[in-house]
N, C-alpha and C positions, 0 to 999 in steps of 0.2 A: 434564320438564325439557328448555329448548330451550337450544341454545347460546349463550353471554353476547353482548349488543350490541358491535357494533366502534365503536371512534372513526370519527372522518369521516377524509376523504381528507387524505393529509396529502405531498403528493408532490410529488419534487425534480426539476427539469425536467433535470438535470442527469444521472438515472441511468436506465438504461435497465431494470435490473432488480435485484430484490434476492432474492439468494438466499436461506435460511432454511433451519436447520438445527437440529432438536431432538437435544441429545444427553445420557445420561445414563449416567455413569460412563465417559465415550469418550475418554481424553485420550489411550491408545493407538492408536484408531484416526484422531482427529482428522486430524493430522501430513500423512496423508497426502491424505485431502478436501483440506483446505484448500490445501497444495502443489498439486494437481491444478489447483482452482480458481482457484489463481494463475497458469497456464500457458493460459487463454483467448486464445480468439483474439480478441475485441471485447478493443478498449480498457481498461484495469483502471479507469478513473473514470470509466465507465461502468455500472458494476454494485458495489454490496456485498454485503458477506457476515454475514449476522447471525446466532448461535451464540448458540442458548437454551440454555443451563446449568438442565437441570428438577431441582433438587436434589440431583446429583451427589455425593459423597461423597468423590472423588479429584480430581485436578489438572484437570479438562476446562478449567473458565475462565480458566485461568492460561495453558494449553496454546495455547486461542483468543485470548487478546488478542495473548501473545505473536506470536501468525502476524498477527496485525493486522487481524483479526475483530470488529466491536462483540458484544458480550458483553450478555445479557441471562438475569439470576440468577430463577428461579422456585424455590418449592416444590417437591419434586415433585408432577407432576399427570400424567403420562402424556402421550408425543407430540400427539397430537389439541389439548389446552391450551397443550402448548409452540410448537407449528407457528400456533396461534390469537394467540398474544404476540408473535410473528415477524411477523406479517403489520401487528399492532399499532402497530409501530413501522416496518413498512417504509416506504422514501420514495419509492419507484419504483413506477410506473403498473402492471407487472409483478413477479408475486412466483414465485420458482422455490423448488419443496423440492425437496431430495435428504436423504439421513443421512450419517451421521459413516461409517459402516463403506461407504461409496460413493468411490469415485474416478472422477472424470467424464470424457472425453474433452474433446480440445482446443476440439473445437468445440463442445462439449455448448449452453454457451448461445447460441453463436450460430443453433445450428440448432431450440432450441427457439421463439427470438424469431422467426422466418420465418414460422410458422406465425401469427403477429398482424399480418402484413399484412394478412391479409384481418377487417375488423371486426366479420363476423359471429361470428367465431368467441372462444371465451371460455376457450379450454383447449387447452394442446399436451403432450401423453406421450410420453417416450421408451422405451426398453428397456433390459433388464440385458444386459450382457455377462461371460463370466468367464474366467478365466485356470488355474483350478483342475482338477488332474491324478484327485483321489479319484472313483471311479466316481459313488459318491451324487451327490456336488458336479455332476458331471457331466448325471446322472440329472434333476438341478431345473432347471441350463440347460435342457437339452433339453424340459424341461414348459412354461416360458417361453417358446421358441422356438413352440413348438405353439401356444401363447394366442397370440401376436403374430399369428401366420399370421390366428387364429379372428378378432382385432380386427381386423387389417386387410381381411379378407373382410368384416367387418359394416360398416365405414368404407366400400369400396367401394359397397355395396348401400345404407346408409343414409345416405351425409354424411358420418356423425357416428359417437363411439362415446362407451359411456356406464361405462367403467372407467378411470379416472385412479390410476396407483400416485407415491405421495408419494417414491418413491426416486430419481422424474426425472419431475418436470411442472413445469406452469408454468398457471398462472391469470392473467386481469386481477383488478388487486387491487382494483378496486371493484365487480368482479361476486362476490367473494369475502367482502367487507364485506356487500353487501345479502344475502345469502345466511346469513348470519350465522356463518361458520366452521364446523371440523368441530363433532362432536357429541364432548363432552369424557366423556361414559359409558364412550367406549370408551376404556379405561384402559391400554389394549397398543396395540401399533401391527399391528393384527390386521384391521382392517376400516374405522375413519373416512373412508381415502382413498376407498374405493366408495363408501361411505353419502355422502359429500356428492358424487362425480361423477354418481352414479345421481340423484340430490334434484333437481341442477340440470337433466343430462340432460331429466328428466321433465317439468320447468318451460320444457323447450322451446331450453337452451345447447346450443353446437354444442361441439364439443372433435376434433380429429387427434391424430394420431399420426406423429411421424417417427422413423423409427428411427435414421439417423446422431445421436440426441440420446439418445447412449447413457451408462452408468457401468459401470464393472466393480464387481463386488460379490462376498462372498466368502458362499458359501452354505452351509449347514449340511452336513456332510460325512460324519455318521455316520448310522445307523439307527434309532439313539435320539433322536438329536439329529430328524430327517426326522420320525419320529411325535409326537414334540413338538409341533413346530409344525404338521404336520396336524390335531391334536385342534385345535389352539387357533383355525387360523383357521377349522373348521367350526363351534367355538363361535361366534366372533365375525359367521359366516353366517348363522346361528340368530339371530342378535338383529339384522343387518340385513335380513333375511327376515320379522321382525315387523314391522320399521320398514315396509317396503314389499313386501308380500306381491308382487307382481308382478317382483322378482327374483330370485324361484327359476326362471321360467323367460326374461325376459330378459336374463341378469346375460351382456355379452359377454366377461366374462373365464373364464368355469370352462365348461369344454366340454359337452357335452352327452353323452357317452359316460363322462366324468369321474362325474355326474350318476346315470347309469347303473348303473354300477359301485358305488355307494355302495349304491342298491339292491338290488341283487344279491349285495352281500357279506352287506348285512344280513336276507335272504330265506336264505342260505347255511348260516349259523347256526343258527336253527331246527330247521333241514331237518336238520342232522348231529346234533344233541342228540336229535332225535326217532328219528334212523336206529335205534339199538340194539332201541328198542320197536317198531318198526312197518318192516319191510321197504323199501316204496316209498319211503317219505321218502332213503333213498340213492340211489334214482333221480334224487329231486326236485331232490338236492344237484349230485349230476353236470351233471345239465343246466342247475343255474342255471352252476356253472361251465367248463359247453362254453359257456355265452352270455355270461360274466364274456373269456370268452378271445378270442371273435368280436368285442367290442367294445372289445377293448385291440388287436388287430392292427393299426389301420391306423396309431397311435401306434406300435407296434414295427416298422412297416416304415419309419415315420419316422425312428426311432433307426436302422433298421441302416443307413441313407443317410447318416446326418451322424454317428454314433459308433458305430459296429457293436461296440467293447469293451464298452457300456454293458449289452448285452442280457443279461449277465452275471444281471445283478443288475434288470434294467427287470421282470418279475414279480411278486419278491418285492416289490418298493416298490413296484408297482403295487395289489398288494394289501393292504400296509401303509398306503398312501394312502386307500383305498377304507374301512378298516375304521376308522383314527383321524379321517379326517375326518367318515365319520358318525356315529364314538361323539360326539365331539364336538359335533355338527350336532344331535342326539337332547336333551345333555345343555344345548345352549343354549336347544332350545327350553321345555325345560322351566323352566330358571332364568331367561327370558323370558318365562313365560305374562301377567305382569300387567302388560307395558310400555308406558308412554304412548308414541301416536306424537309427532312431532317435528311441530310448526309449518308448514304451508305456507309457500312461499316466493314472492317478485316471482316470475313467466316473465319468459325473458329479451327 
């Protein structure tokens, strides 16, 4: 199954961008995206804001029109389909996603649009920022912080980078169209954004990164909450790891100690199950975790420089990270063994 056909261009010389925004069951969070996004610094009739309603169940498109959002009612079909409807109806040459639980900075679109001065390039990403006191909350900035560094090192060295997160980018929407939108498989907002920056990437589009093209975002804050979503998006890595075998080892957003570490928990494991029968294997386990610990230090010297309270806790979730995202990673690829790849696509 490849991703459904886009209409043709359909663009208003009038607007410079149109934002897009899947939101489902978000009338809570809406209020304040949208306020935010009213607070640009470009001109407001210069960009709209379009608010896909994916079968919501509470106030969201009430919430949206009211703030003065076009409003577009789907099924639900998961983000990937909603953000695919968005782009559908967008009238602007450029299409920017964020989500409803995002609050942009003033300048967010102006500094995304910069980056399309130069018309090689087909993709600009911004970064999360956050404002949140709970160590966890704290703990996933500072993960994000560490990827940003990772992308902008591969940006320096290559051009280009080849991870786009849909919470702050921006595409032209008619390299977006020929490409044929995310892939709508992916039912969670878990992995589409890579799966289709990686597709294009490889077909040869250029994409930056500026960081002043930031949102504040409110990140998961408990431990429960933290291995939740590490299972889920090592699942959702498993099934774009099928798609394209060749980003488990170029993917520039998941670090390569990160990578590591998945390894080495799950060599860990064994090792301690077997210790009771067999002596050595307690050695085995020590030393995969004296090497689980060499390759989390230069991350913890990273933390004790920008949140030294975090170290608290940066361990444990270091290694809660490590074990749900490759239970997860494990159990994708298994419930992926028979997946058709996706379509070639134009190079750009």
């Amino acid at each position: 199954m490849t991703p459904a056909p886009m209409p043709p261009d359909i663009h208003s010389p009038h607007l410079r961008a149109s934002v897009i925004i899947p939101a489902y069951n978000a009338a809570r969070d809406l209020p304040r995206c949208l306020a935010a996004l009213e607070q640009q610094t470009i001109p407001r009739d210069e960009y709209e804001v379009i608010v896909v309603d994916d079968g919501s169940t509470d106030d969201t498109a009430v919430v949206a029109a009211a703030a003065g959002a076009r409003v577009l009612r789907l099924p639900h079909g998961g983000p990937a389909a909603a953000r695919n409807a968005g782009v559908a109806v967008a009238r602007a040459p450029i299409v920017v996603f964020t989500d409803a639980d995002c609050e942009p900075v003033s300048d967010f679109l102006e500094r995304l649009l910069e980056g399309f001065a130069a018309p090689i390039v087909s993709g600009v990403r911004g970064v999360y920022r956050s404002q949140q006191r709970e160590l966890v909350a704290r703990f996933v900035q500072l993960e994000y912080e560490e990827r940003y560094q990772r992308i902008a090192h591969v940006e320096a060295a290559k051009g280009t980078v080849n991870a786009m997160d849909t919470s702050y980018c921006a595409y032209r929407r008619q390299v977006f169209l020929d490409a044929g939108g995310f892939d709508t498989r992916f039912r969670g907002a878990a992995g589409e954004d890579h799966e289709f920056s990686y597709r294009l990437a490889e077909a040869g589009h250029i994409f930056r990164m500026n960081r002043q093209a930031a949102v504040y975002h409110r990140h998961v804050a408990t431990l429960c909450g933290y291995a939740r979503r590490k299972f889920r998006i090592g699942y959702w890595k498993a099934f774009l790891t099928r798609q394209h075998p060749g980003y488990a080892v170029a993917d520039a957003h998941t670090t390569q100690s990160l990578k590591l570490q998945i390894a080495l928990v799950g060599l860990m494991g064994p090792a301690l199950l077997v210790w009771p029968f067999w002596a050595p294997a307690g050695w085995l386990a020590a030393g995969l975790a004296g090497l689980f610990l060499l390759s989390a230090f230069p991350f913890l010297v990273f933390i004790a420089r920008r949140d030294p309270a975090v170290l608290v806790v940066a361990l444990p979730l270091l290694l809660v990270r490590a074990l749900a995202a490759g239970v997860g990673f494990a159990w994708g690829l298994w419930q992926t063994r028979r997946l058709p790849v996706i379509s070639e696509i134009p190079a750009a």
